[in-house]
LOTOR-637257 format. One record per residue (C-alpha): residue number from 1; residue in three letters; chain; y, z, x. Coordinates in pm, whole numbers, plus 32768, in hexadecimal, padded with zeros to 4 digits. Last residue first. Example, Ala and Ser with C-alpha at 12.3 -4.5 7.8 and 13.67 -1.06 7.14 Angstrom:
// LOTOR-637257
{atom 2,'Ser','A',{7F96,82CA,8557}} {atom 1,'Ala','A',{7E3E,830C,84CE}} 
//
This chain:
// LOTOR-637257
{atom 55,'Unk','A',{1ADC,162C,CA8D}} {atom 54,'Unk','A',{1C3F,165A,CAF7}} {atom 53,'Unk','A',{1C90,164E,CC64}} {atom 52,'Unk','A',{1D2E,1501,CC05}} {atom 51,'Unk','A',{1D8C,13D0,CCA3}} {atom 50,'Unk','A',{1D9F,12AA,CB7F}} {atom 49,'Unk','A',{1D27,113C,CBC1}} {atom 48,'Unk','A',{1C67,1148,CA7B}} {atom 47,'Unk','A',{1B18,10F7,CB55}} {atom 46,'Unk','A',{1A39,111F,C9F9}} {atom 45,'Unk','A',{18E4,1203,CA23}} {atom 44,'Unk','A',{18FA,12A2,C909}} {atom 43,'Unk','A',{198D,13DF,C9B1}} {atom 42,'Unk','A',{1A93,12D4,CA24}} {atom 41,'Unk','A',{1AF1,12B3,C8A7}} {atom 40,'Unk','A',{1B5A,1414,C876}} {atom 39,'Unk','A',{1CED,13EC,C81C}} {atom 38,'Unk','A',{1CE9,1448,C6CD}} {atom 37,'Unk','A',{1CFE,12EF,C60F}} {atom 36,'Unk','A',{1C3B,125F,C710}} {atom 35,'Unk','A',{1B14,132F,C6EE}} {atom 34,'Unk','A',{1B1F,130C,C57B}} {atom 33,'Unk','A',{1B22,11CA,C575}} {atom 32,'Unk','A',{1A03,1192,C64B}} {atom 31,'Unk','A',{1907,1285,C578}} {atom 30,'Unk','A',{198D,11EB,C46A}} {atom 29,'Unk','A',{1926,108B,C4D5}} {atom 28,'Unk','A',{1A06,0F31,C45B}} {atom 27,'Unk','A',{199B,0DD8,C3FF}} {atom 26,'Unk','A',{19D5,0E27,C29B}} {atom 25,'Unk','A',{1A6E,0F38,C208}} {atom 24,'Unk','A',{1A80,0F55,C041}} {atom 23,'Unk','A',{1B51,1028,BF6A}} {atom 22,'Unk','A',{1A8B,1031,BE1D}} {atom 21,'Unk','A',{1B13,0FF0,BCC3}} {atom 20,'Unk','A',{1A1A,0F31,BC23}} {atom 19,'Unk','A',{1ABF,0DEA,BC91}} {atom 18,'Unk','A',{1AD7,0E57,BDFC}} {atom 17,'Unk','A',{192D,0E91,BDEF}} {atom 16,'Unk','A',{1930,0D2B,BD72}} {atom 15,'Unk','A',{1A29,0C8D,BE14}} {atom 14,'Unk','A',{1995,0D45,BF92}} {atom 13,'Unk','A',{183E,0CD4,BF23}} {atom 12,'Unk','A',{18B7,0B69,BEFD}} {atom 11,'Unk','A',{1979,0B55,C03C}} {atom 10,'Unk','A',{185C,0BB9,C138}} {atom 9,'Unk','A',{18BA,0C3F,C280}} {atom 8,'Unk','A',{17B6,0D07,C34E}} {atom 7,'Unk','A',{1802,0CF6,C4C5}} {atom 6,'Unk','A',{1871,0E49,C504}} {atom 5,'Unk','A',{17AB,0F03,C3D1}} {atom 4,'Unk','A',{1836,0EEC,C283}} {atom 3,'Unk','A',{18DD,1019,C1E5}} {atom 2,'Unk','A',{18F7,108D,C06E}} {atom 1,'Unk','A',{1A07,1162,BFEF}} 
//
């Protein structure tokens, strides 16, 4: 799997690395997805809108 950095989008890379069988993320931050995939983004720094006691 190769990621590209929020803001990085570039076509031609993604063909090539998808042609030689790689899964590819653009535009997109682990660290980010992963805190919003389990519930952690406001310890990010992200107003989610959620009221929790959980940190």
């Amino acid at each position: 799997t190769i990621w590209m950095q929020i803001g990085v989008i570039n076509a031609d890379a993604a063909a090539t690395a998808t042609a030689a069988g790689l899964q590819v993320i653009q535009n997109h931050c682990p660290k980010i997805e992963y805190q919003r995939l389990f519930g952690e983004l406001r310890m990010g720094g992200f107003n989610t809108g959620i009221v929790s006691s959980r940190l």
